[in-house]
C-alpha positions as CSV (number, residue, x, y, z in Angstrom):
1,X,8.8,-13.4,-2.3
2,X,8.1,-9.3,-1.6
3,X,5.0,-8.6,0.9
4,X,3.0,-5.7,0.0
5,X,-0.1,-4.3,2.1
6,X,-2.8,-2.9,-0.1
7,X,-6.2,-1.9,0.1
8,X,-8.7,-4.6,-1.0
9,X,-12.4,-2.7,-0.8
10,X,-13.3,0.4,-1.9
11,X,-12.9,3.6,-0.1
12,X,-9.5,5.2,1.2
13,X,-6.1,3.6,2.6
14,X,-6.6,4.2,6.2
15,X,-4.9,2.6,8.9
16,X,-6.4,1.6,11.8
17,X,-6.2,3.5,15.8
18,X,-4.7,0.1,16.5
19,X,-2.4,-0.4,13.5
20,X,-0.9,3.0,14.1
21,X,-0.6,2.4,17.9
22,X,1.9,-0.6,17.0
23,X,3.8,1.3,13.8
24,X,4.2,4.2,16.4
25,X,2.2,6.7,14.2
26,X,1.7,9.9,15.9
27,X,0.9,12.7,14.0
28,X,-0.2,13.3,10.0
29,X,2.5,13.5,8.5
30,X,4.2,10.1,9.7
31,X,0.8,8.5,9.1
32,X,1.2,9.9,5.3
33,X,4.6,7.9,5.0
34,X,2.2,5.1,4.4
35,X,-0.6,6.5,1.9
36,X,-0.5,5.6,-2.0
37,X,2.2,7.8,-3.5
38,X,3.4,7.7,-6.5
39,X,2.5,4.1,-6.9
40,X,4.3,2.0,-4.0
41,X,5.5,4.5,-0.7
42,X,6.4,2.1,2.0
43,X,4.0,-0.9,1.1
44,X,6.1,-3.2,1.3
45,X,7.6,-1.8,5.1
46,X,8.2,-5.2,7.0
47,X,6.8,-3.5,10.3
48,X,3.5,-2.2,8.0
49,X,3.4,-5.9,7.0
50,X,3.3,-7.3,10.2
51,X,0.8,-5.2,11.3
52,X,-1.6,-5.7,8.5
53,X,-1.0,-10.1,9.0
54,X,-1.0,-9.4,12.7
55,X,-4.5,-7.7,13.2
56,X,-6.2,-9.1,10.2
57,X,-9.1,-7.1,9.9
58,X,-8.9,-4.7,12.2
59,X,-5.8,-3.6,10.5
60,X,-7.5,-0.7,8.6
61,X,-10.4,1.1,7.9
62,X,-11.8,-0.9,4.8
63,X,-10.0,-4.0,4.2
64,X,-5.8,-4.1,4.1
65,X,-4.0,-6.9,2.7
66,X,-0.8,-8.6,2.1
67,X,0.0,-9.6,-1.4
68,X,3.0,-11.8,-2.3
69,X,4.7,-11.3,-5.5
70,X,8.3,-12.9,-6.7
71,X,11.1,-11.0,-5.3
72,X,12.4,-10.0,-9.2
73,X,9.1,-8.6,-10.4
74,X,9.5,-4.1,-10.4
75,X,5.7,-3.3,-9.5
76,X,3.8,-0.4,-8.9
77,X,0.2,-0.1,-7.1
78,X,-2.6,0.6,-9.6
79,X,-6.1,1.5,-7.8
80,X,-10.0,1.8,-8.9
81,X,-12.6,4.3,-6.5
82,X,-10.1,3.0,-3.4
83,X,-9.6,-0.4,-4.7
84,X,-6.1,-0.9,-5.3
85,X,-4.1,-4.4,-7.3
86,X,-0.2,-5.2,-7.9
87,X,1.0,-5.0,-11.1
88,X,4.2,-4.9,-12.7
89,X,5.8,-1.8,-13.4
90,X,6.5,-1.0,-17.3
91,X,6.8,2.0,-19.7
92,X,3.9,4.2,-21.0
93,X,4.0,6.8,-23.5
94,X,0.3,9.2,-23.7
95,X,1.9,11.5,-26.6
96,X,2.8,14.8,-24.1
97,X,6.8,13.2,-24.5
98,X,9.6,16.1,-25.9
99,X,11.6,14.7,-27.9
């Protein structure tokens, strides 16, 4: 099974003064490395996962999770006002394609 940490609440993906401590996050830009880009950026890091099932709670600002999903499935992070869900990646076509 794949771990991935998401955001379960509303609001923004924000790690936690003691989350960041224990990843070693320093500055912006290494606390961007794990921020919702482009669907799935480092969620499923094994030392992000740690933290998140090691501090529970006080993880992040909001509520952080970790989802399990089978190892095989391709998944992307979708996400609603903050609240974000697994779901398995697949193809989309909104009519702006060139052929």
């Amino acid at each position: 099974m794949q771990k991935i940490v998401i955001h379960n609440h509303f609001g923004d993906f924000e790690l936690s003064d003691k989350a960041r401590d224990m990843l070693g996050i320093t500055d912006v830009e290494e606390r961007g490395k794990y921020l919702y880009v482009e669907g799935r950026k480092n969620r499923d890091d094994p030392e992000l996962v740690r933290a998140v099932e090691e501090l529970g709670k006080e993880a992040g600002v909001g509520e952080l999770i970790v989802v399990e999903i089978p190892d095989d499935v391709d998944w992307i992070i979708e996400e609603y006002d903050g609240n974000e869900r697994i779901s398995e990646a697949h193809r989309t076509w909104d009519g702006s394609e060139v052929d």
